[in-house]
C-alpha positions as CSV (number, residue, x, y, z in Angstrom):
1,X,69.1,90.3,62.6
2,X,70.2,86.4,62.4
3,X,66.5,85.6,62.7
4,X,65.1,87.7,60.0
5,X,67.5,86.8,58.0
6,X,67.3,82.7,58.5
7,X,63.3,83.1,57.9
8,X,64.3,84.6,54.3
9,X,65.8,81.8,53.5
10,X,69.6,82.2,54.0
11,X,71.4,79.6,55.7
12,X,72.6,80.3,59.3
13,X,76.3,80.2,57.9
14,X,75.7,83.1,55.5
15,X,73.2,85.2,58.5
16,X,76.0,84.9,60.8
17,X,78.3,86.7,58.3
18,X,76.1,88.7,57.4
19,X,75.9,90.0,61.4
20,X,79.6,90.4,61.3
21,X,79.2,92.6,58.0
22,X,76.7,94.5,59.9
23,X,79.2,95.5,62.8
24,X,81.8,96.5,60.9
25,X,79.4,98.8,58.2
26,X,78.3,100.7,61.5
27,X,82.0,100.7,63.1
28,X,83.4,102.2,59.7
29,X,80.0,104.4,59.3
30,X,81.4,106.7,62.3
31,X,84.8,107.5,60.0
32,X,83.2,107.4,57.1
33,X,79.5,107.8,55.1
34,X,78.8,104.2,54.1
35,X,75.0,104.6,54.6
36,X,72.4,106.6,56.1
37,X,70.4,103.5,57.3
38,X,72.1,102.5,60.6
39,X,68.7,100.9,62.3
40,X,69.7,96.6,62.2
41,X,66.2,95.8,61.3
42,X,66.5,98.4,58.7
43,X,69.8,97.3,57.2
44,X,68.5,93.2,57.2
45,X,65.7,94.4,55.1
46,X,66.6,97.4,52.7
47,X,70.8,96.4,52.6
48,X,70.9,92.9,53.3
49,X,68.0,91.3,51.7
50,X,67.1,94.0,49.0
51,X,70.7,92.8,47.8
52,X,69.9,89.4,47.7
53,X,66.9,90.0,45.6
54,X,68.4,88.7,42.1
55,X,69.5,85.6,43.7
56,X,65.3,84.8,43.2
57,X,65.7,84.9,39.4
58,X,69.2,84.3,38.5
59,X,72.1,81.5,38.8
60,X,74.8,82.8,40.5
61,X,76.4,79.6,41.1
62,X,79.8,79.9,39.7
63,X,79.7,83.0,37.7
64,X,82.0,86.0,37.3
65,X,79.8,89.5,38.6
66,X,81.3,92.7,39.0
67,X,79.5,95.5,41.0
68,X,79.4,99.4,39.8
69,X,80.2,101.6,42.0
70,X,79.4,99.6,44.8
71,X,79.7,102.0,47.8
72,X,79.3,99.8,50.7
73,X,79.5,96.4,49.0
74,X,75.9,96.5,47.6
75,X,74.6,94.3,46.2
76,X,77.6,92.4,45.4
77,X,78.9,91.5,48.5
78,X,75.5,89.9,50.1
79,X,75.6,88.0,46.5
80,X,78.6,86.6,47.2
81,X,78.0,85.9,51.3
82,X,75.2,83.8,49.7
83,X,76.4,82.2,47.1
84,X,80.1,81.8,47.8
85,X,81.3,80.4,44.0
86,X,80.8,83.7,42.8
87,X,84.0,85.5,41.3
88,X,83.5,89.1,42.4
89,X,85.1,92.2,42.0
90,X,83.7,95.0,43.7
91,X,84.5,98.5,42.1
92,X,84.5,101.5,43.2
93,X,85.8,105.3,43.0
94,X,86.4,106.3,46.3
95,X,89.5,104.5,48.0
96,X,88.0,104.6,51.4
97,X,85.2,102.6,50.7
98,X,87.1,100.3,48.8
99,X,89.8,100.2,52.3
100,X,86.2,99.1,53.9
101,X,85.4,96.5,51.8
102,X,88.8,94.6,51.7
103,X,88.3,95.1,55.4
104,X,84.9,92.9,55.7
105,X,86.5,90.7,52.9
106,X,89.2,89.2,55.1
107,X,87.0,89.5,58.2
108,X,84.6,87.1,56.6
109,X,87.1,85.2,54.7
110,X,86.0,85.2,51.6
111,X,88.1,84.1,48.4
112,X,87.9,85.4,44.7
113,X,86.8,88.6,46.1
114,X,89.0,92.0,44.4
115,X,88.5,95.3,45.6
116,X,89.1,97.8,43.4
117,X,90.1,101.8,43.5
118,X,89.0,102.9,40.4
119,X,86.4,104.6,38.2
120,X,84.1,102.8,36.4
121,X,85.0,104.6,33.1
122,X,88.5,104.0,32.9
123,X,88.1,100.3,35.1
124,X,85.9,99.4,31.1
125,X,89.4,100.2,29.2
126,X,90.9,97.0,31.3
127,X,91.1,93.2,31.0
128,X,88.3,94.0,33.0
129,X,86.0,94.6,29.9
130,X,83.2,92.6,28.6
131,X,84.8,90.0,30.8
132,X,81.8,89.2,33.4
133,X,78.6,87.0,33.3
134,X,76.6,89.5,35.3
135,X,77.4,93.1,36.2
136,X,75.2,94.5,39.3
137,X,74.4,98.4,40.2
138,X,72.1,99.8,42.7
139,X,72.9,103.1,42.0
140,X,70.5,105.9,41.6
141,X,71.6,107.4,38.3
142,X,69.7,107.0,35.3
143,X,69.7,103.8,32.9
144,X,70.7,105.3,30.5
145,X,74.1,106.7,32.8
146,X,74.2,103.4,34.1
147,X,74.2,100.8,31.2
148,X,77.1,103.0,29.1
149,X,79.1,102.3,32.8
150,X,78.1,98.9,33.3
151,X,77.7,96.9,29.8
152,X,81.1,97.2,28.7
153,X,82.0,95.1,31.7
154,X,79.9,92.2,30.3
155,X,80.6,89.5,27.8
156,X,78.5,88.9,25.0
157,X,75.5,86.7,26.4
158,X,75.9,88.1,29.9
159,X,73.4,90.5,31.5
160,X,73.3,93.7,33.2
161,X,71.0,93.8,36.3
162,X,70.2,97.0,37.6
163,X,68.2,97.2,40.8
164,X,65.6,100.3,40.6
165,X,63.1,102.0,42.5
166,X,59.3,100.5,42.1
167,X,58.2,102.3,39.2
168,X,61.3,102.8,36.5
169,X,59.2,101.9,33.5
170,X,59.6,105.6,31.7
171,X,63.7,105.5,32.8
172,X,63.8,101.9,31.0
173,X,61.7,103.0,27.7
174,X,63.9,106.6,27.6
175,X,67.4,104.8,27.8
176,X,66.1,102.0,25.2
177,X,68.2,104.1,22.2
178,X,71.2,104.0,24.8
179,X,71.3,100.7,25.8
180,X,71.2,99.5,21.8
181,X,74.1,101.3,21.2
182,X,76.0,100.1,23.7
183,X,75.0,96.0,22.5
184,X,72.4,95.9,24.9
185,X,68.4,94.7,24.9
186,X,66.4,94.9,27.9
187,X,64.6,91.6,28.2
188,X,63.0,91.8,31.2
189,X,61.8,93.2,34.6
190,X,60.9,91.4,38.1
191,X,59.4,93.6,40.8
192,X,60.4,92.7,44.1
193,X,58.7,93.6,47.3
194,X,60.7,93.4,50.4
195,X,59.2,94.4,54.1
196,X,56.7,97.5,53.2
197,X,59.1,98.3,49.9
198,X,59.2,97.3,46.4
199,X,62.0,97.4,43.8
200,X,62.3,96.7,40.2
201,X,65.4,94.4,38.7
202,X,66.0,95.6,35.2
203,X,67.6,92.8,33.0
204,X,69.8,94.1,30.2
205,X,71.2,91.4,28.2
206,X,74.5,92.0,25.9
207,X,74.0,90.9,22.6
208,X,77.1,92.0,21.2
209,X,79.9,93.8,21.8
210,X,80.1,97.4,23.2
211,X,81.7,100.0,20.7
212,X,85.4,101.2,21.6
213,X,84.6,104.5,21.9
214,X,82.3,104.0,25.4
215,X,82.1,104.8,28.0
216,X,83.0,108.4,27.3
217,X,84.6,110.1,30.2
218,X,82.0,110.4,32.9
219,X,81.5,114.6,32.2
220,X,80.0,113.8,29.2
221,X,78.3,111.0,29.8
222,X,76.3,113.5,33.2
223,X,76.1,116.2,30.5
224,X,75.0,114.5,27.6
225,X,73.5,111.0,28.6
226,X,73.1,108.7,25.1
């Protein structure tokens, strides 16, 4: 895994945490579901560098990023391995995956790292809101689902980066009335195409501030997506 890694481009500091995260996502993947992907080539290519994909586009040096539901620490947590100024908090609804995550946190020492129990919903009616350069998903919900979750976590200038599957050109066009409401405009895409797999980075920039009354409690926002 170091290897594949190095000849992506990530220094031999970062691939050696990176092996460690490895370990302990397949140690904790017996107690837990963390991720149906358990094969080390796999998890360089489709965890590790699929993460690392907006780092090809984006300045990350220095910035504040929160990550959406981040399950397993993707993508935020191979953001931060590689690019270690980052102030990250890593969000998430289901406490054992957030015990995880503060797990391979202190294992790999990182600093300005915050794990956080919570739902995304009710984490946007915090200081949390519209308080981060850069909020990350690779969720599979819809965009329109997604950007009412993860815009009200970023500032006014900031963007929204969600990482989607290699064709999400009629999800991006259906969740355009969405993501206006909730002081968004989607300014661009980047496909990415990683081993014998291709993704596409949405960019949602926040143009102003999200309305007070979203996100809605998650029931309604499944039932009746903006």
């Amino acid at each position: 895994m170091k290897n594949i890694l190095i000849q992506n481009g990530v220094s031999e500091k970062a691939a050696e945490d990176f092996v460690l995260y490895k370990e302990l996502l397949l140690d904790w993947n017996g107690k837990i579901n963390l991720t149906a992907i358990t094969d080390e080539y796999e998890i360089a290519y489709k965890h590790f560098l699929d993460s690392l994909s907006p780092l090809k586009f984006t300045d990350f040096n220095g910035k504040s990023v929160i990550d959406v539901g981040t399950g397993a620490g993707f993508p935020g947590l191979p953001v931060k391995i590689a690019e270690p100024s980052v102030r990250l908090v890593l969000l998430d609804s289901l406490n054992k995956r957030v015990n995880f995550l503060k797990e391979v946190v202190s294992a790999l020492g990182l600093r300005d790292v915050d794990c956080i129990h919570q739902r995304a919903e009710e984490a946007a009616r915090t200081p949390l809101r519209e308080n981060f350069d850069f909020a990350l998903s690779r969720a599979v919900a819809d965009m329109s689902v997604l950007a009412e979750l993860c815009l009200p976590f970023v500032k006014v200038g900031g963007y929204f980066i969600a990482l989607k599957g290699p064709e999400p050109e009629a999800e991006v066009k259906k969740a355009e009335k969405a993501v206006k409401l909730l002081g968004g405009r989607t300014e661009k895409t980047e496909k990415i195409t990683i081993c014998d797999f291709t993704h596409t980075l949405v960019y949602i920039k926040k143009v102003r501030p999200t309305p007070k009354t979203y996100p809605r409690q998650y029931s309604k926002i499944k039932k009746l997506p903006l």
